[in-house]
C-alpha positions as CSV (number, residue, x, y, z in Angstrom):
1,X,0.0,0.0,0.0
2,X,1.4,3.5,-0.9
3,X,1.9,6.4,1.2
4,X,-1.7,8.2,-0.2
5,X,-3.1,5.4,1.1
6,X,-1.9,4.0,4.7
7,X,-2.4,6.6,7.5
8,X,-0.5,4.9,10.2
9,X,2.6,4.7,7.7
10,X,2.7,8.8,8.1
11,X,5.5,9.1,9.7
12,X,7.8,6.9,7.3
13,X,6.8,8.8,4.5
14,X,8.7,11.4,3.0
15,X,7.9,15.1,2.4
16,X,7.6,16.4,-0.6
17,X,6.9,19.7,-2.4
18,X,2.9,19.5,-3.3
19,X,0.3,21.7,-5.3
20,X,-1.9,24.1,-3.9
21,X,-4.4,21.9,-3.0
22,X,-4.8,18.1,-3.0
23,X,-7.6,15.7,-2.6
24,X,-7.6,12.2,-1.0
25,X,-9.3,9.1,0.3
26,X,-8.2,8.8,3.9
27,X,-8.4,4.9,5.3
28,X,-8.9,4.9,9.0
29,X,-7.6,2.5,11.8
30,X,-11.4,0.3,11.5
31,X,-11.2,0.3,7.7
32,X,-13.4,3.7,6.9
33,X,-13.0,5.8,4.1
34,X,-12.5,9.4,4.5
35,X,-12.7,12.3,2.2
36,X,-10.3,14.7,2.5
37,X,-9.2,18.0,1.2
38,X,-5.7,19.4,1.3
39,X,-5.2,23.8,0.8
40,X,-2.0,25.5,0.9
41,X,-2.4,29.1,2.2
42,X,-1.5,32.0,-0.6
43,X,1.2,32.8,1.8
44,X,2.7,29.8,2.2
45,X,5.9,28.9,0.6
46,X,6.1,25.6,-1.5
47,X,8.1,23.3,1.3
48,X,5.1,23.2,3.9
49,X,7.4,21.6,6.5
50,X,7.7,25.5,8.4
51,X,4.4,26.5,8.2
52,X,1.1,25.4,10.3
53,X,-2.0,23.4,9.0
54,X,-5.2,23.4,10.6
55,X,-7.0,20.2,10.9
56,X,-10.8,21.6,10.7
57,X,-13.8,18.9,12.0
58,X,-17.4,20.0,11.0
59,X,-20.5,19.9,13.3
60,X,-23.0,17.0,13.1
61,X,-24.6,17.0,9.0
62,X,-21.9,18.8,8.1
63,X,-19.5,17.6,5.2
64,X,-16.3,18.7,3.7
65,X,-18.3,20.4,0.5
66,X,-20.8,21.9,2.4
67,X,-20.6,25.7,1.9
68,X,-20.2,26.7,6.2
69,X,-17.5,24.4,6.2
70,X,-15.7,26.4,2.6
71,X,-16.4,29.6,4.4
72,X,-14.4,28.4,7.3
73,X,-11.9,27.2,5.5
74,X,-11.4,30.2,3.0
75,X,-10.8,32.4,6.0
76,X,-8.3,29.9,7.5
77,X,-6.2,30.0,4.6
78,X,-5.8,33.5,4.7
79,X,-3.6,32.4,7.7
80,X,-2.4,28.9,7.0
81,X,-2.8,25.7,5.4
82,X,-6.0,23.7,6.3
83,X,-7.3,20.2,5.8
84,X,-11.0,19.9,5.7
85,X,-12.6,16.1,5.7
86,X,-16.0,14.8,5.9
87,X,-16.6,12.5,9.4
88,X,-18.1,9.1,8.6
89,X,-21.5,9.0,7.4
90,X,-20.9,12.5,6.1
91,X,-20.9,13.6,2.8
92,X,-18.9,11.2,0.4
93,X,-17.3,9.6,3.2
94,X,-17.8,5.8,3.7
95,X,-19.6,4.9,7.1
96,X,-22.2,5.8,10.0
97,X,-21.6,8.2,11.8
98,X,-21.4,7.4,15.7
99,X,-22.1,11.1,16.8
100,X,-18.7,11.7,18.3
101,X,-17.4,8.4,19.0
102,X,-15.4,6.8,16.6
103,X,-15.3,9.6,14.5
104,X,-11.8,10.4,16.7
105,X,-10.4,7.7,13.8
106,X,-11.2,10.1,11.2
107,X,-9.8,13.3,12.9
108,X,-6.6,10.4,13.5
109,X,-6.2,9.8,9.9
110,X,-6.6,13.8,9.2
111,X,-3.6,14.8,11.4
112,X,-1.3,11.3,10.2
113,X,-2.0,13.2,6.7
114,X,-0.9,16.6,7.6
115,X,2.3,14.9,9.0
116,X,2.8,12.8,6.0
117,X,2.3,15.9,3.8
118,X,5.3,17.3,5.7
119,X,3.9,19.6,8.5
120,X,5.1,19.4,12.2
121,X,3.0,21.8,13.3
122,X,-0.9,20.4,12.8
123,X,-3.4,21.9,15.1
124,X,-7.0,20.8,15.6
125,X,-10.1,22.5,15.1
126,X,-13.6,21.3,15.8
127,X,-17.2,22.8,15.2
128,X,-20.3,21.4,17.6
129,X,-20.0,17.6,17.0
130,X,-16.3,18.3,15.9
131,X,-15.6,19.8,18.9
132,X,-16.0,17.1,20.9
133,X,-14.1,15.0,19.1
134,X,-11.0,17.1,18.6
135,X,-11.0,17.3,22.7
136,X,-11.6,13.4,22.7
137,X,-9.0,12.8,20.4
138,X,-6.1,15.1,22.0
139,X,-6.7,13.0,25.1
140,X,-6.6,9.7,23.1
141,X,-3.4,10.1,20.8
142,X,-1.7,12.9,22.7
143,X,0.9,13.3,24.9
144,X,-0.9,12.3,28.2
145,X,-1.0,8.7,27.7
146,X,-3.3,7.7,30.6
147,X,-6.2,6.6,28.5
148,X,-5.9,4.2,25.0
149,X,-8.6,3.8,22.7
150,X,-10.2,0.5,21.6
151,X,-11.0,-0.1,18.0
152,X,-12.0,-3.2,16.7
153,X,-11.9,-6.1,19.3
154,X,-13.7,-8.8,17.2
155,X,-14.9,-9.2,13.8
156,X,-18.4,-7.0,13.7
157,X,-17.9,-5.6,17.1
158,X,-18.0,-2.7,18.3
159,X,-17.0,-0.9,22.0
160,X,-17.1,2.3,23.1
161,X,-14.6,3.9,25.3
162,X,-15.2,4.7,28.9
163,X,-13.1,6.9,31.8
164,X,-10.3,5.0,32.6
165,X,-8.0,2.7,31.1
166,X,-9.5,0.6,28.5
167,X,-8.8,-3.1,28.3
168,X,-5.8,-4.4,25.7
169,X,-7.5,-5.3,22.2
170,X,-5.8,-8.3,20.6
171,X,-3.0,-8.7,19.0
172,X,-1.8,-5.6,21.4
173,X,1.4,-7.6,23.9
174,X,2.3,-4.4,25.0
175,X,-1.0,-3.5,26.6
176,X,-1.7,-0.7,23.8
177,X,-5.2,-1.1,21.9
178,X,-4.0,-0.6,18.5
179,X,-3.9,3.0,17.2
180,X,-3.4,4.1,20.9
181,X,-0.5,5.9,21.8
182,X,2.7,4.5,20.4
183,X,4.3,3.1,17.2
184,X,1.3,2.6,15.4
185,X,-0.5,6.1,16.6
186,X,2.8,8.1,15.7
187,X,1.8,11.5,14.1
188,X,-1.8,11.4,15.5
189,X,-0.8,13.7,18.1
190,X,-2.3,17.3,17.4
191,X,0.1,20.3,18.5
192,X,-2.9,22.5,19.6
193,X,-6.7,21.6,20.0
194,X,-9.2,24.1,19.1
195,X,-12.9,23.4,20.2
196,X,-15.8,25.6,19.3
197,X,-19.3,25.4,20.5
198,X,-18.8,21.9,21.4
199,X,-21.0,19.9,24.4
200,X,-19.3,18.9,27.3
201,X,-21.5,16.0,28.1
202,X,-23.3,13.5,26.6
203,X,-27.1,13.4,26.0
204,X,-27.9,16.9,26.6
205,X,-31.7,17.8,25.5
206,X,-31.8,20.6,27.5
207,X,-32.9,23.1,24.6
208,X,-35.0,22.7,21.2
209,X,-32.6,22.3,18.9
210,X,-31.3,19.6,20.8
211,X,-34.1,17.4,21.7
212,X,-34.8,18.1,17.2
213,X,-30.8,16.1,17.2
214,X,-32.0,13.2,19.4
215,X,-35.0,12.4,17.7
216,X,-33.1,12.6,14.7
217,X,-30.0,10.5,16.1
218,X,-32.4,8.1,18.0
219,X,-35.7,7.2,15.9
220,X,-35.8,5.4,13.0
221,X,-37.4,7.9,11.6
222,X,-35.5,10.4,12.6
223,X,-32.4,8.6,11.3
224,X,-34.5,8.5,7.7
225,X,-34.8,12.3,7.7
226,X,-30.9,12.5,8.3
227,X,-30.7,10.4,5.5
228,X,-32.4,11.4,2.7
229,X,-32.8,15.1,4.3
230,X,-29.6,15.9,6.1
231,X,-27.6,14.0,4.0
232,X,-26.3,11.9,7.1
233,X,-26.2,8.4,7.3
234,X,-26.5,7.5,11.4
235,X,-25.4,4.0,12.6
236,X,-28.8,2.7,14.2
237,X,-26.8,0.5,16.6
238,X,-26.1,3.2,18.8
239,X,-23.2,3.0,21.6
240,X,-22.5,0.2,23.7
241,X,-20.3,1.5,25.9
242,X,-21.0,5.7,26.5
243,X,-17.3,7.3,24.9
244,X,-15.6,9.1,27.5
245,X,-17.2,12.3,27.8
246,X,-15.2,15.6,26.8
247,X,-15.2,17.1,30.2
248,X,-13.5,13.6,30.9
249,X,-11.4,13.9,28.3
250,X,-10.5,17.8,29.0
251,X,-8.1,17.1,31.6
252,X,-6.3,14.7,29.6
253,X,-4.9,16.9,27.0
254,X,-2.4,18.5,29.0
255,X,0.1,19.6,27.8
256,X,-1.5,20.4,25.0
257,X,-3.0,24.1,24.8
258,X,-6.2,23.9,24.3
259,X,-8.6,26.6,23.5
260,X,-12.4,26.8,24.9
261,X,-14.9,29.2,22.1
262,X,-18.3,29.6,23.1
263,X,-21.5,32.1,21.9
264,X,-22.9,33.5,24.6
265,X,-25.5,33.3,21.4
266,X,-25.3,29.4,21.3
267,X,-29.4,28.3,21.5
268,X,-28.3,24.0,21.4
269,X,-25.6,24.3,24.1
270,X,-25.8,27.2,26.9
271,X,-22.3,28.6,28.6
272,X,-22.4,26.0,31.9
273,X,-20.9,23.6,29.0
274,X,-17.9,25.9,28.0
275,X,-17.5,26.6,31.8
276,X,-17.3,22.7,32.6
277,X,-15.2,22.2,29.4
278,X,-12.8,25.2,31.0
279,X,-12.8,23.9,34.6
280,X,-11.8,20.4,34.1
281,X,-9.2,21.1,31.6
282,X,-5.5,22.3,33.0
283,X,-5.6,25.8,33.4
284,X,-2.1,26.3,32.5
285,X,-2.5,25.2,28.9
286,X,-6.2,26.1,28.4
287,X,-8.2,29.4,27.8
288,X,-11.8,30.0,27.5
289,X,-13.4,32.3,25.1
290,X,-16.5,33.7,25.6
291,X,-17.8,35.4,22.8
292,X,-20.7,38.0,22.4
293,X,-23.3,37.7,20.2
294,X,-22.0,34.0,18.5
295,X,-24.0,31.7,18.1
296,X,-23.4,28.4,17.5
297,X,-20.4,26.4,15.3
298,X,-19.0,26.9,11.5
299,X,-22.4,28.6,10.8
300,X,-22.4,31.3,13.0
301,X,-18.6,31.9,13.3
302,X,-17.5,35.4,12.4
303,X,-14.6,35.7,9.8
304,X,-13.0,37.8,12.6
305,X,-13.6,35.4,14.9
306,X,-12.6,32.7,12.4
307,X,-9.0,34.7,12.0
308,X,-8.7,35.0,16.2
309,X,-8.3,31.4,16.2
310,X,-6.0,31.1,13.5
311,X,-3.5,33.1,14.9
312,X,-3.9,31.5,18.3
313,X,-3.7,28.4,17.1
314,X,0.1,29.9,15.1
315,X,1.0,30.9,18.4
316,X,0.7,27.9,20.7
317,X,1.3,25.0,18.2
């Protein structure tokens, strides 16, 4: 298999001068294809190895063509390179989407990309749903290495990931699931995290818009309206195991800087989840934004605001 194609070979690839912008079928550690788009920013010299990329994850029905995601990214570039992807289930992506869970595998084979492409600095940045799992991925692959993933433990199974240290998968000896920190999770690691509007606990139907994304995650025919409507395809199997939870996974990042935005605007998630996002995570390496009059995610987002976080992230990765 080439370099294009394996993401867990990133690191042994070599750089290499690349167009402008370059698109690819990501394969993920459970065997999921992923969409992906590569920009260079105007600015940026041919040799990207110098120069920053931004790792951008979209909100639930979101996808890498969709045109709040393009915004998003056409202000990034103005900064810095960016990598946009669609999340399982989304857009031309292969998959279900698991609403946070194992969509950390996606954002994994998004940063071994930027790596492979010849960055070292790769931050994440996550919208709503991608959010979430740019937090729950930092404390995954990153540099804390108290908590590992599980994949795949048998043929057609699937298990969630709890708080804690998860059990060995096989074919592990050294008590690493595979893709969990280590050898075969080498440039999964994100240099900064970026969440924006993102939950910090599960199940959350505390406002309208909310209890519209659980009947829409949780019926069947909510699920058909995502479909055929949304464009989304959900896996109907749910979670076995509830993922550990981004407040969970906030303290785990460390010491990874991680930055907090919030709307004081937002009408699915109100500021006490920003606020438990901000206390759990180290204070240290973590700020909190509070921003007035945003709303919520990639569709609300200001190009000013959209430029703050560039240059945070240029600064801290």
């Amino acid at each position: 298999m080439t370099c294009a194609r394996e993401a867990q070979s990133a690191p042994r690839c070599p750089s290499k001068v690349i167009t402008r912008e370059l698109r690819a079928t990501l394969l993920t550690d459970d065997a999921v294809s992923i969409e992906a788009l590569y920009e260079l920013s105007p600015a940026s010299g041919a040799e990207p190895s110098d120069h920053l990329v931004l790792v951008v994850g979209h909100g639930f029905t979101g996808a890498l063509e969709r045109p709040a995601l393009r915004r998003v990214a056409s202000v990034f570039r103005q900064r810095t390179a960016v990598i946009t992807f669609s999340f399982r289930g989304h857009g031309r992506s292969g998959g279900r989407s698991t609403v946070g869970d194992r969509e950390v595998l996606d954002l994994a084979a998004a940063v071994r990309w930027a790596r492979r492409l010849g960055h070292r600095r790769v931050a994440t940045v996550g919208f709503s749903m991608g959010g979430s799992v740019v937090i729950r991925q930092a404390a995954l692959y990153g540099k804390n290495h108290g908590i590992q993933p599980v994949h795949v433990a048998h043929d057609g199974e699937r298990t969630g990931r709890s708080p804690g240290r998860t059990a060995p998968a096989a074919g592990a000896p050294d008590g690493r699931a595979p893709g969990a920190p280590g050898e075969a999770a080498d440039g999964a690691a994100p240099d900064a995290v970026i969440a924006v509007s993102a939950p910090a606990r599960w199940y959350y139907r505390g406002t309208a818009p909310m209890r519209r994304v659980h009947w829409a995650v949780t019926r069947p025919a909510g699920r058909l309206v995502s479909r055929y409507g949304l464009r989304t395809r959900i896996d109907p199997r749910g979670w076995d195991v509830d993922p550990l939870s981004p407040v969970a996974a906030a303290p785990l990042i460390a010491p990874t800087p991680l930055l907090i935005v919030h709307g004081d605007r937002d009408p699915y998630f109100p500021l006490d989840h920003p606020r438990m996002l901000a206390s759990a995570a180290d204070p240290s390496v973590s700020e909190l934004w509070i921003e007035p009059g945003f709303g919520h995610a990639e569709t609300a987002a200001s190009p000013a605001l959209l430029t703050r976080i560039a240059d945070w992230a240029a600064a801290h990765a």
